[in-house]
N, C-alpha and C positions, 0 to 999 in steps of 0.2 A: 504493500500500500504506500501510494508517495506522501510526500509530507503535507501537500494541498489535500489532498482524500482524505489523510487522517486528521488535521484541522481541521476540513469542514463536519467529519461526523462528531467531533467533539462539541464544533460550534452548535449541529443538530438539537446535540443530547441536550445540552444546557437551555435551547431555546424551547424545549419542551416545558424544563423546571421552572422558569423565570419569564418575566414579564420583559426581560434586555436581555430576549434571546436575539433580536437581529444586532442587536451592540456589540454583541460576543460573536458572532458567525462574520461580522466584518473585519472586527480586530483580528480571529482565528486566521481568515482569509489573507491577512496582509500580513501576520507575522508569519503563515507559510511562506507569501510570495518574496518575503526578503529574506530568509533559511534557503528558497531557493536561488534565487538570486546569485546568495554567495557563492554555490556551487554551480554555477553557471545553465540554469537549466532556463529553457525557455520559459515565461511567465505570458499569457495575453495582458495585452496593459487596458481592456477595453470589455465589457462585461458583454457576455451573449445578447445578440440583437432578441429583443421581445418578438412576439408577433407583429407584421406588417401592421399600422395603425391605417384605418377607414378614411380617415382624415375627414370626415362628413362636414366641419367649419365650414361655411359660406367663407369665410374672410379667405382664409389659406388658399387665393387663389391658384397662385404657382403650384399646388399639388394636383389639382383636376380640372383646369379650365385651361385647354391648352389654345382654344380660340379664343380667350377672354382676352377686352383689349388691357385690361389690369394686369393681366399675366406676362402678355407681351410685352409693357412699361418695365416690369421686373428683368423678363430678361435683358433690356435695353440698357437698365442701369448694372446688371452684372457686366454686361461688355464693356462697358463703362468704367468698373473698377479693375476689370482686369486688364484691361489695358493701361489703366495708370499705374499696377503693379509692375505691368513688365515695360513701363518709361522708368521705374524706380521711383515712381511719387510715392508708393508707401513699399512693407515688405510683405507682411501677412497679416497682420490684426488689426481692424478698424471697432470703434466706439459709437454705436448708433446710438442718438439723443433727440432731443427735443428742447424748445425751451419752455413749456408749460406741457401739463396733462393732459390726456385726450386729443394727442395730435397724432397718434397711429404709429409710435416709433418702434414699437415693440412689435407688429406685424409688418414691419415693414424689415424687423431684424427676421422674423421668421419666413417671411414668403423669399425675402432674398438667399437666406440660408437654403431653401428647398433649390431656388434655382442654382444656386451655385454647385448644389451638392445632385442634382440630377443627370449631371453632366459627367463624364465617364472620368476625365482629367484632373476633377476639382474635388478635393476634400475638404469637410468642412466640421468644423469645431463652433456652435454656438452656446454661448458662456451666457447665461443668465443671472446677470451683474445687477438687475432691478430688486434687492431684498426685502423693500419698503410694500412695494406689489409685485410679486410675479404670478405673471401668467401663461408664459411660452409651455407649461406642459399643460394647463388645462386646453387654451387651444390646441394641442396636438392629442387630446385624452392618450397621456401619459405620467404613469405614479413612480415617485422616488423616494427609495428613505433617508437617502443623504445627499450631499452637493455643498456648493462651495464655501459657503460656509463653516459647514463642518470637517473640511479640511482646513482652514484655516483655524478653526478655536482646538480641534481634536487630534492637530496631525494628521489625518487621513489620507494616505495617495491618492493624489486628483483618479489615474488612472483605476480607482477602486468604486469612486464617485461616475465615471461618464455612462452615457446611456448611448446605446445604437438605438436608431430610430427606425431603422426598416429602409429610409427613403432614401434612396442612392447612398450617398458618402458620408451622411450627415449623421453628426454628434454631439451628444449637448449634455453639458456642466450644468444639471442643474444649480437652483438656490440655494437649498437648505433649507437648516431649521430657520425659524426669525430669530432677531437679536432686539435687543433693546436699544443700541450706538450705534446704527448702521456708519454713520458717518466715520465714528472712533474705529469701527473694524479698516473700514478703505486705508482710512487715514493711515493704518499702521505700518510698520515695517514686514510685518508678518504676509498682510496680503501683497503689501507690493512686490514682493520678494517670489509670492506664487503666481502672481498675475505673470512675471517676468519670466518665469520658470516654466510657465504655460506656454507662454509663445515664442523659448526657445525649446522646450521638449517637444512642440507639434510646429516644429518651423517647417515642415511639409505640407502643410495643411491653412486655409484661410481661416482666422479666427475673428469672429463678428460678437462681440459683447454690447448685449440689450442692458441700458444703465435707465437711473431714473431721468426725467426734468431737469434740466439745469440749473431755471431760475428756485425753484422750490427751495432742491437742495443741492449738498455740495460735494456728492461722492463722485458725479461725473469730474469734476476736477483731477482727483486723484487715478483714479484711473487713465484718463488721458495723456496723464504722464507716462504711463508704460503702455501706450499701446501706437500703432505707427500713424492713423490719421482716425478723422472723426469723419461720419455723416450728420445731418443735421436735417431734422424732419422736420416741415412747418408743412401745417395745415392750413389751408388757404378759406379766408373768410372765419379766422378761429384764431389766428394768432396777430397781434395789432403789431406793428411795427416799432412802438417801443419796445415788446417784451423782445421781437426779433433781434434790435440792434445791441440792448442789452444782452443775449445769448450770445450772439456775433462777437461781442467784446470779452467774453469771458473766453472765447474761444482764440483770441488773436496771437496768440504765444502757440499756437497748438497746429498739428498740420491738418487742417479744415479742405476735406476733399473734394466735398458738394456738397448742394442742397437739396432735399429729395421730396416735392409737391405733392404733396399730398390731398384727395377732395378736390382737386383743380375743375376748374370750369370745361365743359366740354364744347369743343368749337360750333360741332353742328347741330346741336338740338338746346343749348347754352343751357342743360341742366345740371347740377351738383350729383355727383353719383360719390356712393362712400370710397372708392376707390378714384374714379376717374380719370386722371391723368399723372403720372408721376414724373416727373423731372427732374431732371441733372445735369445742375450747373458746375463747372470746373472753375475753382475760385482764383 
């Protein structure tokens, strides 16, 4: 029996006794994977993909509208970043934001994640950096018992925490538990250190971190420090142009890639649709 078989029956037995049986079959699992480690034995760094998710979400349009013109906006802005990656405007990890709530920046990290990860070339790593609200696994109805968080207050190897999603190349970091300092955890040396560790351990792979609001609050800050540029989602007819230029400034030290329209007016019938038009500007 190897040493991962016989941690996890241990971790079993004990999740039988105890109420932190999954707390003990994680710990089991990672103090295997680094007993093997030393001995050089292969480890997956990536937990078995679930079953293929339905994705039934209206919003998620990149996963089943492949004539939708929302869908096609998506692909339009992935050719878009990929080709500012390989001018070398950024390397691999972008910070998708917003500067107030309710401007669609969180689906707009997810629908872009599916296109970029549907594509046979493109791996993709989406980090669920919003801890205040996350929502990227209920739009995807997908459950986790841990995530970034809990590597960062627990030690946990990220690689222990990601989830396979089914959908092409696409993997996601979740949240975690909640905290009470969202801002103190960012802030700290601890995450910055994983965030950093993240995007040089999956430097083959594009890394898209969904964060909160800017004007709100202030962990987008932090984060942006360690990641190579920002997108920045405004909702069109929702966000006033003070709170804009005030985002814009908080953003001017930082490498700002584009701006991605959200709700945009539609040229020919001049109605608001929730998706509509998406654009991107190269700043």
């Amino acid at each position: 029996m190897s040493r991962i078989d016989k941690a996890l029956e241990i971790a079993a037995q004990k999740r039988k006794d105890s109420d932190s049986g999954k707390k003990a079959e994680v710990a089991a699992r990672g103090a295997a994977r680094a007993a093997d480690l030393r001995v050089g034995a292969v480890v997956p760094d990536v937990k078995p993909a679930p079953p293929i998710p339905e994705l039934n979400n209206p919003f998620l349009v990149s996963a089943h509208s492949a004539g939708n013109g929302a869908a096609e906006q998506y692909r339009k802005l992935k050719s878009s970043l990929v080709k500012l990656s390989q001018l070398g405007r950024f390397d691999n990890s972008l910070m998708v934001t917003s500067a107030i709530g309710g401007e669609g920046k969180t689906l707009t990290s997810v629908n872009l994640a599916i296109t970029l990860a549907q594509e046979f070339d493109h791996t993709v790593l989406l980090v669920e950096a919003d801890i205040r609200s996350p929502s990227i696994l209920k739009y995807m109805d997908i459950k986790a018992d841990i995530g970034l968080t809990d590597c960062v207050l627990d030690g946990i190897d990220v690689g222990e925490a990601l989830i396979k999603t089914g959908i092409g190349n696409l993997t996601i970091l979740p949240a975690g538990r909640m905290v009470p300092n969202p801002v103190e955890l960012f802030s700290s040396n601890r995450t910055q250190s994983l965030l950093l560790e993240i995007k040089n351990r999956y430097a083959d792979r594009y890394i898209i971190v969904d964060t909160t609001p800017l004007l709100p609050f202030a962990e987008p800050q932090f984060i942006a420090n360690v990641v190579d540029g920002v997108l920045l989602v405004v909702r069109e007819g929702y966000t006033s142009m003070d709170k804009l230029n005030k985002a814009l400034g908080l953003l001017k030290n930082h490498n700002l890639l584009g701006v991605v329209c959200n709700a945009a007016r539609q040229s020919q019938d001049h109605k608001y649709g929730y998706y509509g038009y998406y654009g991107y500007k190269d700043n």
